[in-house]
N, C-alpha and C positions, 0 to 999 in steps of 0.2 A: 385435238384428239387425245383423251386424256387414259384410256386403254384401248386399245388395237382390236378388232373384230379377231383376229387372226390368232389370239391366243386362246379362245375358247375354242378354235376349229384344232390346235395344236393340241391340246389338252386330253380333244378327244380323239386323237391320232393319238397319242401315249398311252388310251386307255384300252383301244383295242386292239394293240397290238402284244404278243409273245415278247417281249425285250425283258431283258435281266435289270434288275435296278439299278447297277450301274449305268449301262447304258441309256436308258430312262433319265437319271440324272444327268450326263454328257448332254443327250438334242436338249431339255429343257434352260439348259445355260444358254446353248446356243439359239435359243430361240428366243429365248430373254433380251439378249444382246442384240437378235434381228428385230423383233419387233422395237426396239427401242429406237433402232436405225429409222423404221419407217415410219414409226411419230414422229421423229427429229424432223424427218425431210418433208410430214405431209401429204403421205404415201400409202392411199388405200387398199390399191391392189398393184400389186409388184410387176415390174416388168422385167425381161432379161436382165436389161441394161441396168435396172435397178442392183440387180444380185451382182452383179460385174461390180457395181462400181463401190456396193456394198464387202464381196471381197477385195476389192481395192483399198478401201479403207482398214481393214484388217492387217494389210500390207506395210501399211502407211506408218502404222502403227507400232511395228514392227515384231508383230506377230510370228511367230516359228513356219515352216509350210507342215507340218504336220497339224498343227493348229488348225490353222484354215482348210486344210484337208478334211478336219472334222466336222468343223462348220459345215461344209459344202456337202458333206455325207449326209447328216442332220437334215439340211433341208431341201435336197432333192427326194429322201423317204418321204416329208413330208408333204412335198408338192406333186409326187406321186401319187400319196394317199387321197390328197384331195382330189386329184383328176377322176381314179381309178373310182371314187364314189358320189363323185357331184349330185349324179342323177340317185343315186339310194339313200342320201342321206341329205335330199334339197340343198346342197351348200350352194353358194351363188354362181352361176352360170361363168364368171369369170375364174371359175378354178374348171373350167374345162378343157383350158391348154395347158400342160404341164411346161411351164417357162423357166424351167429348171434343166429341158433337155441339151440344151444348146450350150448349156455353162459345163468346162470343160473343170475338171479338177486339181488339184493341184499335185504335183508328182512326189512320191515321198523314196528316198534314195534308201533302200531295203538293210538293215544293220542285223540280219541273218547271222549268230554265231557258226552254225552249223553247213556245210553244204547239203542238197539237197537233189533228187531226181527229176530231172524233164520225164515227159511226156515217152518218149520210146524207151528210156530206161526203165522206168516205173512198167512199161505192158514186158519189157526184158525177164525183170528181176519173176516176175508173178509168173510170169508162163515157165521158165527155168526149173523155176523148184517147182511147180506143178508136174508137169513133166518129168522131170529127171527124180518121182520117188520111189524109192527102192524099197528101203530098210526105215524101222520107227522111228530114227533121228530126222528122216525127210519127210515123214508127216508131220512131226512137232515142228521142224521148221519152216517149213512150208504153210502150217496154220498160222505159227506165231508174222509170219512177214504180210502174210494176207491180210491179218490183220489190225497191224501196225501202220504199214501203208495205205487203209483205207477207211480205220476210226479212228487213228492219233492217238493210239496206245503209247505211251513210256515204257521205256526198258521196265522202269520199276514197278508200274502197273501189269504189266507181263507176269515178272515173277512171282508176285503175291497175289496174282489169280487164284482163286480156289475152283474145286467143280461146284462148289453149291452157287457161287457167284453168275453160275452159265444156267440160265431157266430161263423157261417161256411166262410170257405174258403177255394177254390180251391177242392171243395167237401169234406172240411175235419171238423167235429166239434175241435176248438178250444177253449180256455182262453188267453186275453191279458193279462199280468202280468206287470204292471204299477212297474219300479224299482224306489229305494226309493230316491228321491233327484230330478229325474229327468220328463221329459216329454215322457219316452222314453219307449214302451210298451215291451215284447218279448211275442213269439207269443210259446204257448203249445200245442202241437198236444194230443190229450186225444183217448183213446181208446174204444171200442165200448162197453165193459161193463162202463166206468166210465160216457159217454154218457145216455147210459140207463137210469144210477143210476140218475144220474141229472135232466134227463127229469121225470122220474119217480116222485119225490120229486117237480118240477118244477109243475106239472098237478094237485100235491092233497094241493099245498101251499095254504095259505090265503095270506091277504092283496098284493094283487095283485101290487097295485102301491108302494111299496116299489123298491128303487131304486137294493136295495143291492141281491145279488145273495143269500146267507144264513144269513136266521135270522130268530129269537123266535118269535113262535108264538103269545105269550103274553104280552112280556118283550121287548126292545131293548134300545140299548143307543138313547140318544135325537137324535144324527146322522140318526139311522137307522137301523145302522149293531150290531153283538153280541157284546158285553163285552168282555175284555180279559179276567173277572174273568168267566163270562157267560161259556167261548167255555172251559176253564180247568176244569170247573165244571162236564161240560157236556162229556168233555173225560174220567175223572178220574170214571166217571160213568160206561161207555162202556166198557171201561177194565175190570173194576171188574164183569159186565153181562155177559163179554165173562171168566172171569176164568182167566185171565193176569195179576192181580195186578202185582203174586210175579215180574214178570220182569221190574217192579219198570220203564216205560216207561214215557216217557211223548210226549205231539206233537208233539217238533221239533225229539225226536227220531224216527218217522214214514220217514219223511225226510234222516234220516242218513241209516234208513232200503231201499227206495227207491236206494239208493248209492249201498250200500252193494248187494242187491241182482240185478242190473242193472251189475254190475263186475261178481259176481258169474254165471252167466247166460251168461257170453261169453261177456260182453260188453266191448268195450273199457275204456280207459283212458278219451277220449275227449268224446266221446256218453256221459259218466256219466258226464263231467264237464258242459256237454249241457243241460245235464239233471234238473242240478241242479243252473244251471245258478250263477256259478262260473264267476270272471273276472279271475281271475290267476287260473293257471291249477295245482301249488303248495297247492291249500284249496285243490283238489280235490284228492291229492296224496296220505292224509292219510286212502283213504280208503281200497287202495291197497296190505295192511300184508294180508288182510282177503282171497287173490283172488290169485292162483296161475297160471291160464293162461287166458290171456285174446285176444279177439276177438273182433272187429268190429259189433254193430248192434245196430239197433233205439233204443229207450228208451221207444217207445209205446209197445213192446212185453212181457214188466216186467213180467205187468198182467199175460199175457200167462207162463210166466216160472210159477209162483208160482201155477198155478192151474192144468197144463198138465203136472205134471212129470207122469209115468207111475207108479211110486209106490203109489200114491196118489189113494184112495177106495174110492168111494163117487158112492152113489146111482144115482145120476143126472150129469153124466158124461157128457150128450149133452145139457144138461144146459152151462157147464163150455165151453165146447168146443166154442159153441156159443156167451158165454160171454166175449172172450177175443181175439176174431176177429177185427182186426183192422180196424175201421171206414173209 
């Protein structure tokens, strides 16, 4: 077997899929590596036990588990992809079991600098400052946690918000997100409560002709925008109003929580790396111990997991319902 059937069907698994060219590059090694596995042994069509004993051999090797971790990520997409179109794209009838599902992954031990929010802290923190707004510091903070906690905003990406950066397109409210070093914007689909909250905050603002999208009403840097001590100030506040000190959080932990419960909630690997606007799909891997299956789906529906579970009691249930309809 002097090339492998199995890298033309991979190639075109790479080619119609959304993946970032790093990622692209990561399956393709590992795919290299596996079909070489399966010329070596004589191995047309794969069986479980094949990929078993093929991650075994990775082992053997002495391979990292995060490694092998990626392998096993790499080619469950792909033996998914095969199942998912056998019958649309003629592939051989033996890729109509997907024998990737049985093969269990390898657990990687989470190296999180930051802590981060469960599940009831996160529906805690969002309903708190919803609720509890009063006066125009509770709308800006209130916008800025909504939406932190549920596109993976940076403190730093907060600050340097402008209002031109907040526009519609393709009837969708957006944020450009200006990456650092470059000219080069990425475009964030926001959700129709984080919308709200923005406009909300947006209609009761002063100084109108300031450039920047959030800033003190009384204070700001000579620029415009808040302080870095200003916006920690003002966090380290809001936690303690809501009852969150002990979980000892800070900003960019709202970011690590947007991750966390984007995987928990069925998302994929690459949704969260889009999410979070990752270049390598390796930063995105360590969030993975926390998530034991995952599934394909936008990053705009965060919102919605964290406030429509069904065990979730809340008096204004069609509030919530409403608030997490995507724009």
């Amino acid at each position: 077997m002097i090339d492998h059937p199995l890298k033309k069907l991979s190639e075109h698994y790479l080619n119609e899929q959304d993946l970032s060219k790093s990622t692209i590059k990561t399956y393709r090694i590992c795919y290299k590596y596996y079909l070489m596995y399966l010329i070596e042994h004589d191995i047309l069509y794969a069986k479980t036990s094949d990929v078993i004993r093929f991650r075994e051999s990775l082992r053997k090797r002495g391979h990292s588990t995060y490694y092998i971790h990626t392998y096993i990520c790499a080619l469950k997409s792909l033996y998914r992809y095969l199942r998912e179109n056998q019958h649309r794209l003629s592939f051989p009838t033996e890729y109509t079991y997907d024998i990737m599902l049985a093969v269990k992954n390898e657990k990687i031990k989470p190296h999180l600098k930051k802590p981060l929010l469960n599940l009831d802290e996160a529906k805690h923190l969002l309903i708190y400052t919803k609720e509890h707004r009063k006066i125009i510091y509770d709308y800006r903070n209130y916008a800025i946690i909504a939406l932190m906690i549920t596109a993976g905003l940076s403190s730093h990406e907060i600050i340097h918000l402008k209002k031109v950066d907040y526009q519609m397109i393709d009837d969708h409210h957006v944020l450009l997100i200006e990456k650092n070093g470059t000219r080069h914007k990425d475009t964030v689909y926001l959700s129709k409560g984080v919308v709200e909250a923005i406009d909300d905050y947006l209609i009761k603002r002063r100084k109108k002709e300031n450039p920047y999208l959030f800033i003190s009403q009384n204070q700001t840097t000579p620029e415009g925008y808040l302080s870095r001590t200003f916006f920690y100030y003002m966090f380290e506040k809001v936690i303690k109003k809501c009852g969150l000190e002990h979980t000892n959080i800070t900003p960019h932990s709202l970011r690590h929580t947007a991750a966390y419960l984007n995987l928990l909630r069925g998302g994929s690997i690459e949704s969260t790396k889009r999410l979070l606007r990752h270049v390598d799909i390796k930063s995105t891997l360590v969030y993975v111990d926390y998530i034991d299956k995952l599934n394909d789906h936008t990053a705009e529906s965060i919102e919605s997991f964290i406030l429509k579970e069904d065990f979730f009691n809340h008096d204004d249930v069609d509030f919530f319902n409403h608030f997490f309809k995507v724009y």
